[in-house]
N, C-alpha and C positions, 0 to 999 in steps of 0.2 A: 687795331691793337692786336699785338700777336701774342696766344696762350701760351708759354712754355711750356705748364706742366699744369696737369688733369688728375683731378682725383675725382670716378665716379662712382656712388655709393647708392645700393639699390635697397629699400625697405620691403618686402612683404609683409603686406598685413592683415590678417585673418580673425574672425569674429572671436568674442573670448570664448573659451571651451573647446573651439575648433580645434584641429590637429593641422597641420601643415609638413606639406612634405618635400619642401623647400629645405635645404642644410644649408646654415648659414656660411660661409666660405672668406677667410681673413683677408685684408689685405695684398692682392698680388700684382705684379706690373705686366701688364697689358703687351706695353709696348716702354723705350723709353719715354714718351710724352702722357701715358698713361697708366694710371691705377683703379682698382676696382676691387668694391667690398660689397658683398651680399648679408645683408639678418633678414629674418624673419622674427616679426612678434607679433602679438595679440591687440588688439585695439583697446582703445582707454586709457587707462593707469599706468597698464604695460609697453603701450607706444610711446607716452609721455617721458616716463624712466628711462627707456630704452633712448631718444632722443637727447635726453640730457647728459648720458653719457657720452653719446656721441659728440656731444657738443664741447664735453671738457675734454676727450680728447685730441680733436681737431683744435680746437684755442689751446691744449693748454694747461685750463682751468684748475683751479682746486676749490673743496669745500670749508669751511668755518662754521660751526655752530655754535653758536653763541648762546651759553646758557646760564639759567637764573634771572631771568628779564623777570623784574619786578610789573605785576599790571594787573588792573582790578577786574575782578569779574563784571562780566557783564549783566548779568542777571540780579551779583548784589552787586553794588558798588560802594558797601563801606568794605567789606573783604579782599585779599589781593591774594595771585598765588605766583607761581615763579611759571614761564615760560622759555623756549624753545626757538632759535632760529637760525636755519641753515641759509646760508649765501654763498652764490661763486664769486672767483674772482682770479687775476694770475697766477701761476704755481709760485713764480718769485716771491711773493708775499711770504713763503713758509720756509724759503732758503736756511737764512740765519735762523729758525726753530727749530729746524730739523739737523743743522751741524750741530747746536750746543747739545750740553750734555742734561737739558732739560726736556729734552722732546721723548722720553722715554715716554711712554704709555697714554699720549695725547691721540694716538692713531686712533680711532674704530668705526664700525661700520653705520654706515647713513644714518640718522633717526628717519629721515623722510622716505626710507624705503628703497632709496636708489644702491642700485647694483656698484657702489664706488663706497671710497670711505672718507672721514671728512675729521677736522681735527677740531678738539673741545678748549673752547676760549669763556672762563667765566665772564658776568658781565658785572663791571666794578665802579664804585662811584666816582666820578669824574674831579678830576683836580682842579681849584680854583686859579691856580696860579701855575700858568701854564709853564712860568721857565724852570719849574722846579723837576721837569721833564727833560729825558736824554732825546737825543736830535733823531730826527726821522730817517730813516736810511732808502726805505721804498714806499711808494706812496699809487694805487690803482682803484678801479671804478668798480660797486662791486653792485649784484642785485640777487634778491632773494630766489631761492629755491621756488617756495609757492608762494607767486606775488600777490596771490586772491586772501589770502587768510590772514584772520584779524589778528596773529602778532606779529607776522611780518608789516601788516599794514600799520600796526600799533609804533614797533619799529622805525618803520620810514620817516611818520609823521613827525616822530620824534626827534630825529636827526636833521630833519628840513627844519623844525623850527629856532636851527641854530646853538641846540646843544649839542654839545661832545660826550662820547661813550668808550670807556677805558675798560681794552680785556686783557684780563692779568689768566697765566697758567696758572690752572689749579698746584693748591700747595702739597707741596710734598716735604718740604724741612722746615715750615714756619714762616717764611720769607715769602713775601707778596713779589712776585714779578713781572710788571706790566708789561706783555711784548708787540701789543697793536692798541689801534686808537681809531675810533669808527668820530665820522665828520663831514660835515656837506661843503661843497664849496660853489657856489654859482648855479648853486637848485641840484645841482650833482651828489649823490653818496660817495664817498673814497673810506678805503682802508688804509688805516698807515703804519708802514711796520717800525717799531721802533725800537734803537739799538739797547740789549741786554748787557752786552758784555763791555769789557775793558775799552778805553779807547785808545788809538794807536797812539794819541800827545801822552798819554798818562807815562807815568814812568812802570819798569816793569816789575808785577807780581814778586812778592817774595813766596821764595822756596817753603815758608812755613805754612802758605795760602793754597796747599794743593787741593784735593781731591779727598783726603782721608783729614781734612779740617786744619786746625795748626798746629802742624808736626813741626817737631825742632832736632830732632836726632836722624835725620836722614845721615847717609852714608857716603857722604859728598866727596871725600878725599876717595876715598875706594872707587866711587864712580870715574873720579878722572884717570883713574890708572886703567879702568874698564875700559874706555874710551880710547889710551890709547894702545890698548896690546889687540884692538879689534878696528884700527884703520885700514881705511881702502887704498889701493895704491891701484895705478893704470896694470892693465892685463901685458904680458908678455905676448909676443907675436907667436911664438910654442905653445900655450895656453890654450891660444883660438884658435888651435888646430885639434880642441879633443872635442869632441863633440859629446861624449857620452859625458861630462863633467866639467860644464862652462863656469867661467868663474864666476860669477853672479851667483850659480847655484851652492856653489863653493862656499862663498862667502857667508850665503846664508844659513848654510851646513853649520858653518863654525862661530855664526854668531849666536846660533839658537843651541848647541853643543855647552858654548863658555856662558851661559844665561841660562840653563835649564832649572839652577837651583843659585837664586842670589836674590837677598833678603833684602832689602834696599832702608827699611827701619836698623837703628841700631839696635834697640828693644826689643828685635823681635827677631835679633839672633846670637848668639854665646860662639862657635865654635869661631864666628870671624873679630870676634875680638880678645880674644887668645891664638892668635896666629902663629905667634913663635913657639906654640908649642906642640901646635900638629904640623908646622909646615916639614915638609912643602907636600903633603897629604892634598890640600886646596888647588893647588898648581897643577900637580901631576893628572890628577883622576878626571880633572878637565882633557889629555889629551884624547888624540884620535887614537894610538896605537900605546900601549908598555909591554917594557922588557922587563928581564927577573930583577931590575939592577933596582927598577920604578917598585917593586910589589914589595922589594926589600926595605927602601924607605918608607912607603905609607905603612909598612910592617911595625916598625921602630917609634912611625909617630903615634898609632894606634898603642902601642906597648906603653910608651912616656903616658900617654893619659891614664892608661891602667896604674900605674906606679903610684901616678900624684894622688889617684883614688883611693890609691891601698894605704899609702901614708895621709890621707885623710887632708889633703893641703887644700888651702883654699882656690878658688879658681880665678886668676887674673882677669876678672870682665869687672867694668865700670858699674856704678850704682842702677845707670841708665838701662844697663842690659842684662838686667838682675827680673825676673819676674816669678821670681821662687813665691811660694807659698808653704808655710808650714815650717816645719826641718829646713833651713836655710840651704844647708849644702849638699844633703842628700838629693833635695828637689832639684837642684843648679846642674847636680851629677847626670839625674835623672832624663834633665830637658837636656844637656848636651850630647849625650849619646843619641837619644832620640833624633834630632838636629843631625848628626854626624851617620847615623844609620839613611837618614833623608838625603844625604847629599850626595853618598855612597852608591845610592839604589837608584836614583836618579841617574848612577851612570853605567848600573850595573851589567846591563845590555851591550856594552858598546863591543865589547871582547871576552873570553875566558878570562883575561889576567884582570880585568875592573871587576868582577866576579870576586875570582881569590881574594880579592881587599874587603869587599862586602862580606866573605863568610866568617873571615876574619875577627871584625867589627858584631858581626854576629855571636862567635865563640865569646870571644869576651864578653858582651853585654849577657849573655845568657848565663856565663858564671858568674857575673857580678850579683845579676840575680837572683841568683839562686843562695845565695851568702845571706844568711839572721845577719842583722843588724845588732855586736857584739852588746852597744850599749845598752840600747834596749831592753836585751833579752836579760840580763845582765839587774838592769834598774828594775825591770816587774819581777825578777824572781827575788830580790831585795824587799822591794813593798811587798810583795806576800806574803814574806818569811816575816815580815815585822807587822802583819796584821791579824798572822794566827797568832803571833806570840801577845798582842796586844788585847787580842780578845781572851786569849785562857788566863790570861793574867785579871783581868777584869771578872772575869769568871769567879776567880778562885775568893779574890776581893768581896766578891757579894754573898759566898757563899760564909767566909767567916763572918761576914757582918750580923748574916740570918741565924749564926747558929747564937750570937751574944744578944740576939732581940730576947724580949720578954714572949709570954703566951699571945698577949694583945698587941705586939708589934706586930708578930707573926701573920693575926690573923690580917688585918689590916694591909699587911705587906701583900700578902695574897689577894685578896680584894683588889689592890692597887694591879696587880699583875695580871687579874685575869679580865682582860679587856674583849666586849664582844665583836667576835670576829664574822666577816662574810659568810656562809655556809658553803659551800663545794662540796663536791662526789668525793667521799673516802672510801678507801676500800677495806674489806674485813680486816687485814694485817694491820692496817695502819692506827696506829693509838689515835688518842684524841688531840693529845699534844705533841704530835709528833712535829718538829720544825720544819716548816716550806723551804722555808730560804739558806744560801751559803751566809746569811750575818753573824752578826756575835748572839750567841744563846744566853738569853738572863735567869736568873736564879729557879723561876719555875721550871725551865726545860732542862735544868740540869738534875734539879732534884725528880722531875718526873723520867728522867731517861735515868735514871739511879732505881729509882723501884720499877721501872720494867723488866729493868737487867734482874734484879734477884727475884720478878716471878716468873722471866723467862729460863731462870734456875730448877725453880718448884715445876715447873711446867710439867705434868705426863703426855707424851705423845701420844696422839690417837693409835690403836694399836692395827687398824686398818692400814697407814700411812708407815707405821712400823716393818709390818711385816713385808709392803711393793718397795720397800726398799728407795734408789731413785726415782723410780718412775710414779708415776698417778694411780691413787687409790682405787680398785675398781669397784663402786657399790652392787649388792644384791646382786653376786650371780649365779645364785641357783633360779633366776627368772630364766637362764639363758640355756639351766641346763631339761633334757627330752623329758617330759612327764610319763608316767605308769600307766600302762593301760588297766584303764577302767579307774581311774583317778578324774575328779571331777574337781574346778575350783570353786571353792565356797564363797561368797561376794557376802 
């Protein structure tokens, strides 16, 4: 029998703690009928590891750990806890895992310590009725990582005595997905991988069954016309002669140029469903290169939406792609500019003249901004004007009422008014009833701000604060002025 091809692979292995001065050296070809790999490692634990990955290398192999294996302690046996078990087996087994879009974060490193990493398959109770199960697509032999220890061995037994063990990916949306199926067949263990996804008889997915759940306002008519102002035609025989700009590269230039800003919800864009009234603003700013003739229309289209804004018009987008909050049309204003600023700036890179359109869109949105909102401003200095007049009107109301009470209404009415309040820090100026608040003032603080005013009439000014004029009174200052000699102070 004749060898074709040799792969020799050298271990050194040295006592654990040892150093070795051996450098391990990858993979290299000898000759063509020869290879050769040099490691070094440690004896024990670290040869065994080391070994095993060599092993999944050379086959192959990948890992599974199977976790939450129900089994009872052995020490009590009315208690149970969840265990742990790693197995190899072909890398095919994890193909369809690893394309869908469920193999996100199944990756991580060994539990069993080994320098590879291995994917986590919970362990699930098994279905009575087997056909209520999708059809097997790969099917392989598989054996434990450490075949010595008691759940791998708990494991085995368990599967030789002819039951079946169902591992579903851990849940991430609620939805249980069974994608392998552990099972003995003829004293053998197998793994079997079982199909997740659509089957090719099925008929095909609707467009509302994507990826962001069941959307109904995709933008499907729009897409077809995407589709065709960005078809491939055969290259020109001129073409394959530039080298600095093949058309391949070309094309990908100009697919990801007309795609850098396009909203594919309808919901979750305004400016593409009022088309007719910034076009051809959309069209243009997608190109590669403009002229003054280009800056001049998206000028015009920019201008028209200024206009409908200034006369207050409603905005032609459907119910569907309406996501205002609040002020219906101010918001709608609001989120289209924003939108139309994004779309602008997305291309604003490309030349000077995509620029000029951008600062444009700029000018305007900054004076839009900067504009009170007339109604507004308008309605609250209204409610004001009718809430001081409502209050000194009530005012005046309380005060004739107090003056036609009796002695004993009076008092009583007082009583009624002076309610015990919180204590707080006042300061020396502040009365006692002086009012906290901007509210309406009731009869007590109108008649107590009535007799402040006529003793802040009687009032004599300290005549310290008379004489500093604006400034602050300055006490005792003959402390400040030289003493007499031979003057002594008296205590």
């Amino acid at each position: 029998m004749v060898i074709e091809h040799c792969e020799l692979l050298l271990i050194h292995i040295v006592p654990v703690g040892d150093d070795t001065k051996i450098v391990d050296k990858a993979n290299r070809q000898v000759s063509p009928q020869l290879n050769s790999e040099v490691y070094s490692t440690q004896s024990g634990r670290h040869l065994y590891n080391r070994l095993i990955q060599l092993v999944q290398q050379h086959y192959t192999l990948a890992s599974t750990t199977v976790t939450g294996i129900p089994m009872k302690e052995e020490q009590n046996a009315s208690s149970s806890a969840n265990y742990d078990v790693e197995i190899l087996h072909p890398f095919s087994v994890h193909q369809d895992l690893l394309k869908s879009a469920h193999g996100d974060g199944l990756v991580i490193p060994s539990k069993e310590g080994l320098p590879t990493e291995t994917i986590t398959l919970k362990w699930c109770t098994p279905k009575s009725n087997v056909v209520e199960m999708h059809y097997c697509t790969d099917v392989h032999r598989v054996t434990p990582v450490d075949v010595n220890s008691r759940p791998s061995s708990c494991l085995t037994n368990f599967l030789l005595s002819g039951r079946a063990v169902m591992l579903e990916q851990p849940k991430k949306t609620g939805i249980k997905v069974i994608s392998h199926m552990l099972a003995s067949h003829g004293g053998e263990i197998f793994i079997h991988a079982i199909h997740t996804g659509r089957s090719l008889l099925e008929d095909p997915p609707s467009i509302s069954e994507g990826c962001g759940g069941r959307v109904t306002d995709y933008r499907i008519n729009d897409f077809g016309e995407f589709m065709k102002e960005n078809r491939l035609a055969p290259a020109l025989p001129n073409m394959l002669e530039e080298p600095e700009d093949p058309p391949l590269d070309r094309a990908q230039s100009h697919l990801e140029r007309m795609s850098r800003y396009w909203p594919m919800v309808i919901g979750e864009t305004i400016i593409f469903n009022m088309a007719s009234h910034i076009d051809p603003l959309p069209t243009l700013i997608v190109k590669e290169t403009l002229d003054e003739d280009d800056v001049i229309e998206c000028r015009k289209a920019i201008y028209h939406v200024v206009g409908m804004e200034s006369r207050n018009e409603a905005l032609p987008i459907t119910s569907s792609g309406s996501r205002a909050k609040g002020p219906k049309r101010d918001e709608q204003y609001r989120q289209m500019w924003s939108e139309l600023e994004a779309l602008v700036g997305a291309h604003a890179s490309t030349s000077p003249m995509h620029q000029r359109i951008l600062d444009c869109i700029l000018d305007c949105k900054k004076t839009d901004d900067s504009k009170p909102s007339p109604r507004k401003g308008e309605k609250s200095v209204k409610e004001e004007k009718m809430d001081v007049e409502s209050q000194a009107e009530q005012s005046w109301k309380e005060l004739e009422k107090y003056e036609k009470m009796t002695e004993r209404e009076k008092q009583d009415a007082n009583k009624a008014d002076i309610a015990p309040q919180p204590k707080r820090q006042r300061t020396g100026l502040e009365g006692p009833f002086t009012p906290t608040g901007a509210g309406p003032q009731n009869l007590l603080s109108l008649w107590t701000n009535r007799i402040k005013s006529v003793h802040s009439r009687r009032h004599e000014e300290f005549s310290g604060r008379q004489e500093s004029g604006e400034g602050i009174a300055e006490l005792y200052k003959h402390l400040n002025e030289p003493k007499e000699t031979g003057e002594q102070t008296k205590i």
